[in-house]
N, C-alpha and C positions, 0 to 999 in steps of 0.2 A: 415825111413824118406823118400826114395824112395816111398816109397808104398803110404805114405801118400799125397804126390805131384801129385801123378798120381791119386788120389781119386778127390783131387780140381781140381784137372785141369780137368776129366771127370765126374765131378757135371757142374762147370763153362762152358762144351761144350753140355753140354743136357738143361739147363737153356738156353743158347744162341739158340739152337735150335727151345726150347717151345717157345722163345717170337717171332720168325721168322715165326712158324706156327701158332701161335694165330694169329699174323699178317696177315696170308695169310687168315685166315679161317674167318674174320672180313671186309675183301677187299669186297669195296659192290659190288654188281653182274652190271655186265654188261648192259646200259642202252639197254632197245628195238628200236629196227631201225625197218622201213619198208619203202616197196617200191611197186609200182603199177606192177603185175606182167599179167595183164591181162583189159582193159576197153572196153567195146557195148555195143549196144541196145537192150531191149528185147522189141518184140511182146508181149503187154497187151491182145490187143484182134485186129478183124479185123481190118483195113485199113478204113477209112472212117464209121466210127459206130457211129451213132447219137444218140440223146434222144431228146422227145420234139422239135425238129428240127432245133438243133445243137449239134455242133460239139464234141467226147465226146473225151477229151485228159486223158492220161494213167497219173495220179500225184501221183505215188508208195511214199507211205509214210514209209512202216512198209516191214521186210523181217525177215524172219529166215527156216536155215536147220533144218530139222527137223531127219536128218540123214538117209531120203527115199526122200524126195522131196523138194524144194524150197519153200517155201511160200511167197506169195505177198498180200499185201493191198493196195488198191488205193482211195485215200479220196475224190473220187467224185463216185454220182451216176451211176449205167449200168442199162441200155437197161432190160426189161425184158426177163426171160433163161438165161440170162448173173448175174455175181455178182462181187463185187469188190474185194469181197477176191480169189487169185484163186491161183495153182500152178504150178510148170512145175520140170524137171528133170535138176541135176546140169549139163547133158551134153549138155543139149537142150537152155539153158538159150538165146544163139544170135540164134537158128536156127531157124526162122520167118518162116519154112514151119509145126513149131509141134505148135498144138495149144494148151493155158494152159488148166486145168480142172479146172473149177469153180465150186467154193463150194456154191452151190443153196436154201441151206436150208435156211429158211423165213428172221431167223434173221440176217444173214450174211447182207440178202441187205437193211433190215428196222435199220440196227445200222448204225450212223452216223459218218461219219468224223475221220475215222483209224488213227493212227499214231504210234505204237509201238507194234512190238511181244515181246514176253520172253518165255523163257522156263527153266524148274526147272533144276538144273545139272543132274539129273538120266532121263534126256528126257522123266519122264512120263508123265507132263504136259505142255503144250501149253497155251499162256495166247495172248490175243491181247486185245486193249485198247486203246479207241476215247480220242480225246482230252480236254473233258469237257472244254471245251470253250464257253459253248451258254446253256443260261439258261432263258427262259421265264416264267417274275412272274406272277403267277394265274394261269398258263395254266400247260398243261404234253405235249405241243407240239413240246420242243426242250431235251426233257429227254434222246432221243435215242442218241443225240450228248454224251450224260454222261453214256456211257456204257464197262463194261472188259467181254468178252467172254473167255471161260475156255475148254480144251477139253481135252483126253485122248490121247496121241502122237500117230498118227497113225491113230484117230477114229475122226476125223473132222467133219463126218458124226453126231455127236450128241454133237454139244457146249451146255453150260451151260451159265446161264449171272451169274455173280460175286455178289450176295446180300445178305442182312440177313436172306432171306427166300426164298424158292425152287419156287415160284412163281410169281415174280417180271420179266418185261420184261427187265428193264436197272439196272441200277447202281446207280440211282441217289441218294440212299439212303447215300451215300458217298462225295456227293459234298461239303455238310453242314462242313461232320466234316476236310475234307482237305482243306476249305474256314479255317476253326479255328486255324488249326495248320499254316497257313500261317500270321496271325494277326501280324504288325506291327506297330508304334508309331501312322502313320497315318491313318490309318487302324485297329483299337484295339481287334474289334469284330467279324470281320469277313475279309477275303481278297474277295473283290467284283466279282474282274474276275481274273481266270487264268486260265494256258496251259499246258499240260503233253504231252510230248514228249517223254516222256523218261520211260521205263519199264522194270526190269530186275528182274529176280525170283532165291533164294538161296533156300537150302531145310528149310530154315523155316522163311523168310522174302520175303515182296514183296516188291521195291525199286521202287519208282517214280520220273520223272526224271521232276524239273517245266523250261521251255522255256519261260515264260512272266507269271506279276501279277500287278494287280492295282486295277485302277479305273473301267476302262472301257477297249472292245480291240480297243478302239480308244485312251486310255489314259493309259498307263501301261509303265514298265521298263522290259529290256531285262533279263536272268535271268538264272544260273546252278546253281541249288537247286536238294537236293533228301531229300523227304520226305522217310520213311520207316513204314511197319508195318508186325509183325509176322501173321500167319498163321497156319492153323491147318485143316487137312483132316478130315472130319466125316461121318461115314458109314451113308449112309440115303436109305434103302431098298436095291436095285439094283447096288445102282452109290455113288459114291464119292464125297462128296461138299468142296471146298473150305470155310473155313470160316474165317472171318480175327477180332483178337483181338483189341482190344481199346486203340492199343498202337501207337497211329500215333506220329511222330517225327520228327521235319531236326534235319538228323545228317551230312548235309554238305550242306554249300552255299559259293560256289567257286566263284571266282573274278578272272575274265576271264585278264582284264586289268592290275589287279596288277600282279597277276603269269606271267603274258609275254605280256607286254607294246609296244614291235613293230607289234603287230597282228591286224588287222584291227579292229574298234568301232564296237560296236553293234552284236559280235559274241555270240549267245546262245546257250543251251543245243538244242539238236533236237536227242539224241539219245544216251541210259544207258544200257549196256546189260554186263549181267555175261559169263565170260568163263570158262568153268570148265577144259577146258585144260591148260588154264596159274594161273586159280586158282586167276584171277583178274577180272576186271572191265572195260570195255571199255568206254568213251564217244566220239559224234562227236558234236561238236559246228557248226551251221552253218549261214550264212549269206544272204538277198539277198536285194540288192543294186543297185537302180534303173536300174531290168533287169539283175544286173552282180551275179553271183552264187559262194561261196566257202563252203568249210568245212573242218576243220581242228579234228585231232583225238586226244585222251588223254588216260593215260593210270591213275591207281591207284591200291592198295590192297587194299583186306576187310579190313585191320584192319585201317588204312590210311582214307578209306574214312567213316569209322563208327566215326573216333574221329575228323572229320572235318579239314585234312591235305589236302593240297595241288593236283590239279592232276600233272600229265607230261605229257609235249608234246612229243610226239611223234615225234621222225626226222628220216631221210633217211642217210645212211650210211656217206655222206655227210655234214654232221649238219644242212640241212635244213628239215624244218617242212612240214611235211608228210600231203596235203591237195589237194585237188578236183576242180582245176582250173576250173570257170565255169561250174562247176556242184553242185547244193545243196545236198550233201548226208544226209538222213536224218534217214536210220539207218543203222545196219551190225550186220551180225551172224556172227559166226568162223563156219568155212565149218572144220576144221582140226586142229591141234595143230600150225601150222605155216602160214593158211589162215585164210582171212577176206574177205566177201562181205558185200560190200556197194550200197544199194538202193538210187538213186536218184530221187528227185522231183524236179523239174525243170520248177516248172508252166506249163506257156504255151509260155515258151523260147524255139526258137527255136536251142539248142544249139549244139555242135558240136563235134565229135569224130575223128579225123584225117581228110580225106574225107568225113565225113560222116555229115550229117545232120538231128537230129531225127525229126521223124514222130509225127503227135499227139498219134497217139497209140500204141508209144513207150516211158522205161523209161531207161532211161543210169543208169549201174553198173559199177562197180570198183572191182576187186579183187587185196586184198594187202597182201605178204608174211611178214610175220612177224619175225626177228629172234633176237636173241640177245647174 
């Protein structure tokens, strides 16, 4: 009778046990906080550097580590020798006495209007991609605006443009069908204009990030949409081609407003990038407001934002939301498992960093430690 009392009673303490640790092991993880652990200015190019006989300001759209060097895109024209894509060393980022190297080759300066890196998580490719925003009918004169450059990590020296065929200068081949998959009530057949801001690469999807769509970009809605479409490497002689399947989709269109209703009107996508260290997603939403600059961050999982779930804001240990007072961030690599740089564009506001006052041909960054 003994023996049998002690048998229930040590079933009854190991049952009590399991449902204590099932409990523990079901406790959701801990939200991500971050904080600004670092913000300057970097030197684009010289101090007073014209084109055409004005003024030429540094408006860093696109950034990413490529885990040897910095990379920068800046969506307006340079100077010829000079180009808008260029790079510098993570140490060197505020030291205005190193100067970037600009990457020269033809097409860097003849593709239009930057706005987004990516990179694959085995960092063997590099992707960068204009905003196909501008399309003139009849002509091929605004095609370079619709362009993704592709290149081997490391080997910048020899981009590719992103098409169905090894000899296509842009991209445009792609406009048509991402006009399709954007077709709405009032819009059935095609979406007339839109904006990609947003570009992140998994090992076998490319992920497009839409910032605005409509009518016209005088007539359109604010907008965080990600379009997707798989991919597939193919041997073609010497090199390696990106090729991308016929499988275009949203698998997410977030509602900036409903998810978090005290955040300023009119916040949009401006930047989608994959981390392979947190194994997530990043977005930055950004705003700009007669003159006034913010951006706020988000965080999501693969799986989350394949089924069209919700993102997270981001807050600072504090519960407030983690955002770029006065500065438009408009994208960010992860430098590290627990770092973020963020590129800012900031028109041609003259905006400010403690003391400090930026130059035209300079863009303000942000680095944010991440933890959780």
């Amino acid at each position: 009778m003994k023996y049998r009392l002690s048998v229930v009673a040590l079933t009854a303490l190991l049952v009590a046990y399991g449902c204590k640790t099932a409990k523990l092991s079901t406790r959701p993880a801990a939200p991500i906080t971050a904080s600004v652990s670092e913000e300057g200015f970097l030197n684009c190019f010289a101090a007073r550097t014209s084109l055409n006989g004005q003024t030429v300001w540094c408006e860093a759209s696109a950034v990413l580590f490529d885990g040897r060097n910095v990379l920068f895109a800046n969506d307006k024209d340079m100077p010829a020798g000079q180009s808008p894509v260029f790079m510098k060393t993570l140490a060197s980022l505020s030291d205005s006495t190193q100067s970037p190297t600009y990457l020269t080759q033809p097409i860097f300066s003849a593709t239009r209007k930057y706005e987004d890196f990516a990179q694959t998580p085995d960092h063997q490719l590099v992707l960068l991609t204009t905003g196909f925003d501008r399309v003139k009918a009849g002509s091929h004169d605004w095609d370079s605006y619709n362009t993704i450059l592709y290149w081997r990590g490391g080997d910048e020296q020899h981009p590719h443009v992103l098409a169905p065929d090894d000899t296509s200068r842009t991209s445009i081949a792609y406009r048509q069908r991402i006009a399709q998959v954007l077709v709405n009530a009032e819009f059935p057949g095609a979406m007339p204009y839109f904006k990609i801001e947003g570009l992140a690469a998994t090992d076998k999807q490319l992920l497009f990030g839409i910032r605005e769509e409509g009518k016209s970009y005088e007539s359109f809605t604010y907008k965080a949409k990600v379009i997707s479409v798989s991919y597939k490497l193919e041997k073609t002689g010497d090199a390696e081609r990106i090729r991308l399947n016929d499988d275009w989709k949203i698998i997410n269109d977030f509602d900036i407003a409903k998810a978090e209703p005290s955040l300023p009107k009119n916040l949009a996508l401006s930047s989608l990038e994959y981390d392979p260290f947190r194994k997530r997603f990043w977005m930055l939403t950004s705003l700009e407001n007669n003159g006034q600059f913010d951006a706020y961050l988000w965080s999501i999982s693969p799986e989350d934002l394949a089924t069209n779930k919700p993102f997270t804001l981001v807050r600072n240990a504090q519960g407030q939301p983690v955002h770029t007072t006065g500065h438009k961030a408009e994208d960010l690599t992860p430098l590290d498992a627990n770092r973020l740089l963020l590129i800012c564009d900031d028109d041609r506001g003259l905006t400010t960093i403690g003391a400090q006052t930026r130059h035209p041909n300079q863009a303000a960054y942000t680095i944010l430690t991440v933890s959780n």
